[in-house]
C-alpha positions in Angstrom: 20.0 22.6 146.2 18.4 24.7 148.6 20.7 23.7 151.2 23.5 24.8 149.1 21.8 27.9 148.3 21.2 28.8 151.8 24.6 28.5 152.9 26.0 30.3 149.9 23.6 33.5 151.0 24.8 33.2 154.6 28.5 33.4 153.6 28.1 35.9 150.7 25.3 37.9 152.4 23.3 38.6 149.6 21.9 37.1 146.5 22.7 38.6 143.5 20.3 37.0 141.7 17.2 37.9 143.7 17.5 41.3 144.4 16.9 42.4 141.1 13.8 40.1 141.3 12.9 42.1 144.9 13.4 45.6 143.4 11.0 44.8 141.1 7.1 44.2 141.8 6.3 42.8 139.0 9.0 40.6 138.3 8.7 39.6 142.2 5.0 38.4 141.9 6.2 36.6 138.5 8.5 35.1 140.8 6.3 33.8 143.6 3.4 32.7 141.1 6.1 30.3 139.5 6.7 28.7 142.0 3.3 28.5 143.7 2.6 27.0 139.9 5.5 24.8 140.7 4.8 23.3 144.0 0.6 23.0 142.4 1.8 20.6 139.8 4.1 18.7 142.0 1.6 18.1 145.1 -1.3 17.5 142.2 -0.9 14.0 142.1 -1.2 13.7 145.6 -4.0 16.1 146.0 -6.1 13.7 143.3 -6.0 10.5 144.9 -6.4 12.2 148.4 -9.6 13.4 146.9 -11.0 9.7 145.3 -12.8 8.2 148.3 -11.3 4.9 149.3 -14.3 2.8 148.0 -14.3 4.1 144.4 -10.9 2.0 143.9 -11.4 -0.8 141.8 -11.6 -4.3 143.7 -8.5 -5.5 142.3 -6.7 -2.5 143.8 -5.7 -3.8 147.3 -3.3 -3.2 149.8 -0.4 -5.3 148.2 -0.7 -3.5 144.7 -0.5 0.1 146.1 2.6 -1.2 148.9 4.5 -1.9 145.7 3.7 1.2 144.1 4.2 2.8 147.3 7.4 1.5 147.4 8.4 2.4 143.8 7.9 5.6 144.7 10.4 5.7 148.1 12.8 4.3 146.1 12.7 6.8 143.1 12.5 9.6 145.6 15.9 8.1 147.5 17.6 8.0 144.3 16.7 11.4 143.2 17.6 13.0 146.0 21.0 11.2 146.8 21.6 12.9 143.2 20.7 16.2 144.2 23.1 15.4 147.5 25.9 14.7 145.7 25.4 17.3 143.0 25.2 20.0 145.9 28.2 18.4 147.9 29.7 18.4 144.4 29.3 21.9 143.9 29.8 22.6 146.9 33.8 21.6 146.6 33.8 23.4 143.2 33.3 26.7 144.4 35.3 26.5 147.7 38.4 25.2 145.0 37.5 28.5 142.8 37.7 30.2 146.2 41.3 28.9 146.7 42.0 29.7 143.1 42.6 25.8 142.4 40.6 26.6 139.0 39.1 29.3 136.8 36.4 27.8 136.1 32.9 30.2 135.4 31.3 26.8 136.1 31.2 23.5 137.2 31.0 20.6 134.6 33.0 18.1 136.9 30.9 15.5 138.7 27.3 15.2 138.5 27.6 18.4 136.6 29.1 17.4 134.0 26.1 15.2 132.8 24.4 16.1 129.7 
């Protein structure tokens, strides 16, 4: 997503979108403290067992158990973000099409998109 928001900015020059945000102090420290909240309650998994010293784990808990979980985890995170790949490629396509005026559409719901 952020890739395809990056390169939406450099073509368009602007974002819409967030310079209402930037005008607006409040609103723009709303803005950052959302997503500092964001990125806290992704990394807090992490940040807990980074903080559990190694001998505190349960004898049971070896190296084989937490390779499987370990790899559990690569594999959700390679699914979940080939999704957000294609999505982005996805739309992507869809607005380049609306550029040619191959559709109307106000958005996409084609794809990935069209998912509920």
């Amino acid at each position: 997503m952020s890739s395809y928001l990056f390169i939406r900015v450099l073509k368009r020059g602007h974002d819409s979108r967030f310079e209402k945000t930037v005008r607006n102090p409040r609103r723009f420290f709303a803005f950052w403290m959302a997503q500092a909240v964001w990125v806290l309650l992704c990394s807090a998994p992490v940040i807990a067992l980074d903080a559990v010293h190694p001998a505190a784990f349960k004898a049971g808990m070896g190296v084989p158990s937490v390779l499987r979980t370990d790899v559990v985890g690569l594999g959700l995170f390679a699914v979940g973000w080939t999704i957000e790949i294609v999505a982005d490629w996805q739309k992507w396509n869809w607005y380049l099409q609306r550029e040619r005026k191959v559709h109307d559409e106000r958005f996409i719901t084609r794809g990935l998109w069209g998912r509920r």
